[in-house]
C-alpha positions in Angstrom: 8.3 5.5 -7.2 6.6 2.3 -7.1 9.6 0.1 -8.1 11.4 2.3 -5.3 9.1 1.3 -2.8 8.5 -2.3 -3.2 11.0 -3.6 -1.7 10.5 -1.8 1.1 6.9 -3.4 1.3 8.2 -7.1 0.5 10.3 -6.4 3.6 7.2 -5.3 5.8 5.4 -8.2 4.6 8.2 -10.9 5.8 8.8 -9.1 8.9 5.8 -8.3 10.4 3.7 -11.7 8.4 1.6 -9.8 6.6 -0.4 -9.9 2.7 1.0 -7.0 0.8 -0.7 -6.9 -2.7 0.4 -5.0 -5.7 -1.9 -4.0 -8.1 -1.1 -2.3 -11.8 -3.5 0.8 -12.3 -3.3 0.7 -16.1 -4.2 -2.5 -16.2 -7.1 -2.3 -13.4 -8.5 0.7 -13.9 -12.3 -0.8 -12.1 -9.9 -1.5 -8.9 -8.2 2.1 -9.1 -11.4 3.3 -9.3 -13.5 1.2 -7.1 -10.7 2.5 -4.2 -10.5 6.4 -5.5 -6.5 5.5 -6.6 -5.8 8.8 -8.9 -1.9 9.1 -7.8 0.7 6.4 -7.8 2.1 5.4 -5.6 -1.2 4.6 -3.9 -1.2 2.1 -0.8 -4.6 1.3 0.9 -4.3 -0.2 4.1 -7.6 -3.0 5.0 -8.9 -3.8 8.2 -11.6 -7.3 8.0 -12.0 -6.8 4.3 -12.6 -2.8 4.1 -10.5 0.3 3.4 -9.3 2.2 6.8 -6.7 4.0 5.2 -4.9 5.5 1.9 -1.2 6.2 1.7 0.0 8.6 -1.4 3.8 8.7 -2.2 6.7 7.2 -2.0 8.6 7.2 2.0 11.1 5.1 3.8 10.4 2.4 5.9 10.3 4.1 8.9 7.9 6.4 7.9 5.7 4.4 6.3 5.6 2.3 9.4 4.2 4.9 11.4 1.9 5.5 8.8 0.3 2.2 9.5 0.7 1.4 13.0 -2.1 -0.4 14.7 -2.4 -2.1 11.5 0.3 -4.7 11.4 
């Protein structure tokens, strides 16, 4: 599911100018923990530095879009 969705969120990120940051769990397991990641695909959506929102699963773009509008 992640490889699924990345290009989805590379697309995002040119389109609407935005950082998009990808992060490998097994590798970071402080950061997965520091932000309560326990599934995967996990996005988390900042606002000035903090966490406003996490996203759990694989979606299209549209959907996913709603999910964080007001964001970008």
């Amino acid at each position: 599911p992640c490889k699924q969705i990345a290009p989805i969120l590379e697309e995002i990120s040119n389109e609407y100018n935005t950082v998009i940051g990808k992060v490998n769990v097994d590798e970071n397991t402080d950061l997965a923990s520091k932000y309560d990641i326990r599934s995967i695909p996990t996005i988390v959506v900042f606002e000035d530095g903090k966490p406003v929102k996490n996203i759990i699963g694989a979606m299209p773009k549209h959907v996913f879009l709603k999910e964080v509008d007001g964001w970008i």
